[in-house]
C-alpha positions as a Markdown table, in Angstrom:
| # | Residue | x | y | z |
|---|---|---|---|---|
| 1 | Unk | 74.9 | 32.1 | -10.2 |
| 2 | Unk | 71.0 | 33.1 | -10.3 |
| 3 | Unk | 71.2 | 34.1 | -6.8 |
| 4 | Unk | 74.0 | 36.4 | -7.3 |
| 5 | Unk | 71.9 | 38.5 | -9.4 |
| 6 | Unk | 69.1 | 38.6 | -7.0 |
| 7 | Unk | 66.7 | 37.2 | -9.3 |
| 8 | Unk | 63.3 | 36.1 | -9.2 |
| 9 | Unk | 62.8 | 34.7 | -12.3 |
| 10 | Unk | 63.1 | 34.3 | -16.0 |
| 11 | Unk | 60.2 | 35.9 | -18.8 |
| 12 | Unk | 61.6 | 34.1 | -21.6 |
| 13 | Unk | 60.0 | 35.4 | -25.1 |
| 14 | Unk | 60.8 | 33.5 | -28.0 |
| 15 | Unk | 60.3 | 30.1 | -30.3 |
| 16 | Unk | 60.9 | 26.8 | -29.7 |
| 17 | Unk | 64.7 | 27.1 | -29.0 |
| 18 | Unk | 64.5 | 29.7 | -26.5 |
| 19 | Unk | 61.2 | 28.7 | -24.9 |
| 20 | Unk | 63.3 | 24.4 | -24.7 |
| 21 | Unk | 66.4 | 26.5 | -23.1 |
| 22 | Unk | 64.1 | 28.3 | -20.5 |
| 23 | Unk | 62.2 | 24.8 | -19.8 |
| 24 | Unk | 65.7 | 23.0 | -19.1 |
| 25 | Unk | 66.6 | 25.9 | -17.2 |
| 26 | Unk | 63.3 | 25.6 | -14.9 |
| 27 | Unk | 63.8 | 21.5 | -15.0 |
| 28 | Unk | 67.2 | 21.5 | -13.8 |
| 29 | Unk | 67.1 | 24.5 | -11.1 |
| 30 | Unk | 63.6 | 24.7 | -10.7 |
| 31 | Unk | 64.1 | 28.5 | -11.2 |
| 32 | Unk | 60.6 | 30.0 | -11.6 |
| 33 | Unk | 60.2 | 30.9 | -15.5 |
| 34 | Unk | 57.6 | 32.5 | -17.7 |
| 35 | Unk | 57.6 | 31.8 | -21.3 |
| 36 | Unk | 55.8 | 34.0 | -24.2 |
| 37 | Unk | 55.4 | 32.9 | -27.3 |
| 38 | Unk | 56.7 | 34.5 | -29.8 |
| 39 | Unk | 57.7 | 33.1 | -33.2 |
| 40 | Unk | 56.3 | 33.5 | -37.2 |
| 41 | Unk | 55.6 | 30.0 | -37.6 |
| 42 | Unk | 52.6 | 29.7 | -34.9 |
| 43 | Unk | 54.6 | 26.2 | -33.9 |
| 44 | Unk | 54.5 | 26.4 | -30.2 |
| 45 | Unk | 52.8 | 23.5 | -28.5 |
| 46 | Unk | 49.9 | 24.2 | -26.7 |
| 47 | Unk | 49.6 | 28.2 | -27.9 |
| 48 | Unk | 46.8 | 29.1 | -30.4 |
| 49 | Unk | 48.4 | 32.1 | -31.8 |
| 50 | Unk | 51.8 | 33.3 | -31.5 |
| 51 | Unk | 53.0 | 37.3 | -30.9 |
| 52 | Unk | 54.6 | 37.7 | -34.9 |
| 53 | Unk | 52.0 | 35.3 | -36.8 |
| 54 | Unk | 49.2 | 37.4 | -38.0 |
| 55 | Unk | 52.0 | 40.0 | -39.3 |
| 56 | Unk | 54.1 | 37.3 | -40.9 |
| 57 | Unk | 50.7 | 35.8 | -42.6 |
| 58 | Unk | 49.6 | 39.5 | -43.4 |
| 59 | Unk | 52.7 | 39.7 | -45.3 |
| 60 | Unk | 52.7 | 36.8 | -46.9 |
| 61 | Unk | 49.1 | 37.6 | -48.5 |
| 62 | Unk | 50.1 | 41.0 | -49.4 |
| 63 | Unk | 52.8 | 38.9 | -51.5 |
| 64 | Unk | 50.1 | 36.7 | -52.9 |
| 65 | Unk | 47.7 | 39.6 | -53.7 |
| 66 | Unk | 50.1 | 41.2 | -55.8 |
| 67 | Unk | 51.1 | 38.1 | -57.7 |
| 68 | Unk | 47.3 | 37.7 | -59.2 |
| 69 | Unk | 47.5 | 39.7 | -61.8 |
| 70 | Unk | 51.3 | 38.6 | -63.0 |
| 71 | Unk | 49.4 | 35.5 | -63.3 |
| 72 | Unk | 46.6 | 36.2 | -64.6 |
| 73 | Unk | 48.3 | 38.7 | -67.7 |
| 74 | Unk | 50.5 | 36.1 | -68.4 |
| 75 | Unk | 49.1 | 33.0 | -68.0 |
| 76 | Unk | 51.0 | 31.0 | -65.3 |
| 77 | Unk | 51.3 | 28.9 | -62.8 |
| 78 | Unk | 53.0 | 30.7 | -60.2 |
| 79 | Unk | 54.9 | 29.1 | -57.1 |
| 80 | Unk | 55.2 | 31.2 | -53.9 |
| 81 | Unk | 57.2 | 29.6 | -50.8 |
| 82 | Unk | 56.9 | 31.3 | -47.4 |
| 83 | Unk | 58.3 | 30.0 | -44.1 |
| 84 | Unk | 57.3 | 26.8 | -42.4 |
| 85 | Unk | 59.7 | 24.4 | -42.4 |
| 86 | Unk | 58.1 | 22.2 | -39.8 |
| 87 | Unk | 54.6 | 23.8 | -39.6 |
| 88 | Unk | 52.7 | 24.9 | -42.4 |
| 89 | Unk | 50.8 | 27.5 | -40.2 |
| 90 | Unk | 51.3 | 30.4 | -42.5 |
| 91 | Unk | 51.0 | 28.6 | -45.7 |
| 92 | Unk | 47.4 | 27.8 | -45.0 |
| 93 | Unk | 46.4 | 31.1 | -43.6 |
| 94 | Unk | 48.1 | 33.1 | -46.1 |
| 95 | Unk | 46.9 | 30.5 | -49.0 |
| 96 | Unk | 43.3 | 30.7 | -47.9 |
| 97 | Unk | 43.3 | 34.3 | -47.5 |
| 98 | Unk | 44.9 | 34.9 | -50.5 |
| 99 | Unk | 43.1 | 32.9 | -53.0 |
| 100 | Unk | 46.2 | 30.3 | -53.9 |
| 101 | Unk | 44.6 | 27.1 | -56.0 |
| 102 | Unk | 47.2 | 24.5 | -54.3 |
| 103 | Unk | 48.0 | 24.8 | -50.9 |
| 104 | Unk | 51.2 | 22.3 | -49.9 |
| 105 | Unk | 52.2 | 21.8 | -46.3 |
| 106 | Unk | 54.6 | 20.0 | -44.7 |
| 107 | Unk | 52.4 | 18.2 | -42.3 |
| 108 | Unk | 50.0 | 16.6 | -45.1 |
| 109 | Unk | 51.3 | 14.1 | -47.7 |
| 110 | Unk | 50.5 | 14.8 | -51.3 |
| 111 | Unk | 51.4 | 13.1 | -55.0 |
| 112 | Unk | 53.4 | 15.4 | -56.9 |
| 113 | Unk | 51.1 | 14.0 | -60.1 |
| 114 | Unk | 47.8 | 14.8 | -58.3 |
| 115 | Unk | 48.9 | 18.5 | -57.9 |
| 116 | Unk | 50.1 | 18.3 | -61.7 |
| 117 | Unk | 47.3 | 16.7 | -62.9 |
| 118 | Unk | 44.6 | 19.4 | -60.4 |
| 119 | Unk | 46.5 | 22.4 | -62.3 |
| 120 | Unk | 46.2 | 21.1 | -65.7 |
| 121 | Unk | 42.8 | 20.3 | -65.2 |
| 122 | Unk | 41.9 | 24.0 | -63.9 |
| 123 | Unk | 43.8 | 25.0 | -67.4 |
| 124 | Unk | 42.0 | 22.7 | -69.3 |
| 125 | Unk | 38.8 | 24.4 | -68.0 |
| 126 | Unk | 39.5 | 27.6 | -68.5 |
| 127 | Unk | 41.5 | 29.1 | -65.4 |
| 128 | Unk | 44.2 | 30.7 | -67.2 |
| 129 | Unk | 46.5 | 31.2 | -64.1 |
| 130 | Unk | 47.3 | 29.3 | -60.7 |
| 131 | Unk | 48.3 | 30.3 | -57.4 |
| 132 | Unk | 50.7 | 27.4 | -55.9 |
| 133 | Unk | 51.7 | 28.3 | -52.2 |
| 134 | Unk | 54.1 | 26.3 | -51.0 |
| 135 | Unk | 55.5 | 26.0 | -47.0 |
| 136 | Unk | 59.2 | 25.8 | -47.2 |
| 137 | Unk | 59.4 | 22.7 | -45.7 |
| 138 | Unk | 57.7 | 21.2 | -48.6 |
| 139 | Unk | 60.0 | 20.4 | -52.0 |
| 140 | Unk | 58.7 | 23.9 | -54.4 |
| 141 | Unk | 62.3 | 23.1 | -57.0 |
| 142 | Unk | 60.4 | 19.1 | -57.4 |
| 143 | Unk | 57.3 | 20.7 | -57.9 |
| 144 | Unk | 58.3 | 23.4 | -60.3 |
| 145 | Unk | 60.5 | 21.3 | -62.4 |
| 146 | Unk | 57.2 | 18.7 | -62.8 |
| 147 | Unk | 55.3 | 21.4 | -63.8 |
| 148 | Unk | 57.3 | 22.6 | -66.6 |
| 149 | Unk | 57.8 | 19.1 | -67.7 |
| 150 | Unk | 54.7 | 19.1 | -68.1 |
| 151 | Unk | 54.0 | 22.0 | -70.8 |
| 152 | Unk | 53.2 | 24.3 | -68.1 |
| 153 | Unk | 54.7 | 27.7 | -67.7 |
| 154 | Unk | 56.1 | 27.6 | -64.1 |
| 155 | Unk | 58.0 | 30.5 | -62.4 |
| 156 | Unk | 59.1 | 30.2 | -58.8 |
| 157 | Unk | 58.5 | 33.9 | -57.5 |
| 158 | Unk | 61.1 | 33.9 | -54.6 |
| 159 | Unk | 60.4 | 33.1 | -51.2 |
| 160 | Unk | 58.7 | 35.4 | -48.4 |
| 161 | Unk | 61.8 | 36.0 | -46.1 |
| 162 | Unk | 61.8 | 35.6 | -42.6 |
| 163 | Unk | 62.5 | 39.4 | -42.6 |
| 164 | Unk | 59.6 | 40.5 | -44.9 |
| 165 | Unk | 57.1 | 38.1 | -42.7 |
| 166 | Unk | 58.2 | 40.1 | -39.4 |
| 167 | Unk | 57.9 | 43.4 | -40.7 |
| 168 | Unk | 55.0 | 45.2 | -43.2 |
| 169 | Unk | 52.2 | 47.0 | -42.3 |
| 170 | Unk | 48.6 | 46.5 | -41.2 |
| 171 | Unk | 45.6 | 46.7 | -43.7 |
| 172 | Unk | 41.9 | 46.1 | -42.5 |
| 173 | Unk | 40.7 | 43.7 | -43.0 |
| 174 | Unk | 43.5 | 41.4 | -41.9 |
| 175 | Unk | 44.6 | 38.0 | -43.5 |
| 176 | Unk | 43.7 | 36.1 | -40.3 |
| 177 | Unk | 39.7 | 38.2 | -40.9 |
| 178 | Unk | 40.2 | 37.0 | -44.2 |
| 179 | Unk | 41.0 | 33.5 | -43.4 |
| 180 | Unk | 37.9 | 32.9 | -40.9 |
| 181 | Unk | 35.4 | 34.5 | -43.5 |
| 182 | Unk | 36.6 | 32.2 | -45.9 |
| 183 | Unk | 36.0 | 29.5 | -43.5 |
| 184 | Unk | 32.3 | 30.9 | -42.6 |
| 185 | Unk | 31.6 | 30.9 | -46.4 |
| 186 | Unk | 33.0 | 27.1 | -47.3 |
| 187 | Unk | 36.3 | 27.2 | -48.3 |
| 188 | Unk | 38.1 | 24.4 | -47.3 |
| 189 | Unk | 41.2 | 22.2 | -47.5 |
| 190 | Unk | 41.2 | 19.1 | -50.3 |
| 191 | Unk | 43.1 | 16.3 | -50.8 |
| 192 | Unk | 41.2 | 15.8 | -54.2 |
């Protein structure tokens, strides 16, 4: 059918389900294929940075920005899921550039009662307000109804759509700038 076309080859861009249907295709016809990376969740294997990532996490800390203040005014733990159901790529970029208190991703275990316990203790001494981002493949209604149970005021703001990662605008300097200076400076990633 391929030679009927006269054609050379495939450049297949897309995630993992277009990018394993272009690989099948090259394995079983060994028809010449080029694949490009391009998917939100920055979950391709051996790709450091996928075409839609840095706009998806820009997004996503635009979001996060905005939320401070809600916070802050009315003293609460705020939840904020973005995509990442297998990857929690743009949870930790977007959590790190944003400022969030609890990071939770699916690829690293974590005690519901640890993360309770971390955000009462930041109440307890004096931090008024949590940031709680949460990659979607990680269980935010668990961790929202614990929290409440707990005396905290919890709201679950929503989730960061697909839709809303892929579009926005650019603002200088970007989350991903953000992200490494935080890195330069110390932040880093706790299981404590």
């Amino acid at each position: 059918v391929l030679a009927e076309f006269s054609l050379d080859g495939f450049i297949v861009v897309g995630g993992n389900g277009s990018l394993t249907v272009a690989n099948e295709l090259h394995e079983q016809f060994a028809f010449p294929v080029v694949g490009v990376p391009k998917t939100i969740d920055n979950d391709v294997e051996g790709t450091d940075v996928t075409f839609g990532f840095n706009t998806a996490v820009q997004v996503a800390v635009d979001a996060i920005d905005r939320l401070h203040s809600t916070a802050e005014s009315h003293d609460r733990v705020l939840v904020v899921e973005v995509m990442g159901r297998h990857a929690g790529w743009i949870a930790t970029y977007s959590g790190l550039a944003g400022g969030a208190d609890v990071i939770l991703i699916p690829e690293v275990p974590f005690d519901i009662d640890e993360v309770c316990t971390h955000l009462q203790n930041r109440h307890e001494k004096g931090a008024n307000f949590s940031i709680v981002v949460v990659a979607e493949g990680v269980l935010e209604r668990a961790l929202v109804r614990e929290v409440r149970q707990r005396g905290a005021q919890a709201w679950t703001i929503g989730e960061v759509h697909g839709a809303a990662h892929e579009g926005g605008h650019e603002r200088q300097p970007s989350s991903c700038n953000l992200h490494a200076t935080n890195r330069r400076n110390g932040a880093r990633i706790s299981s404590n």
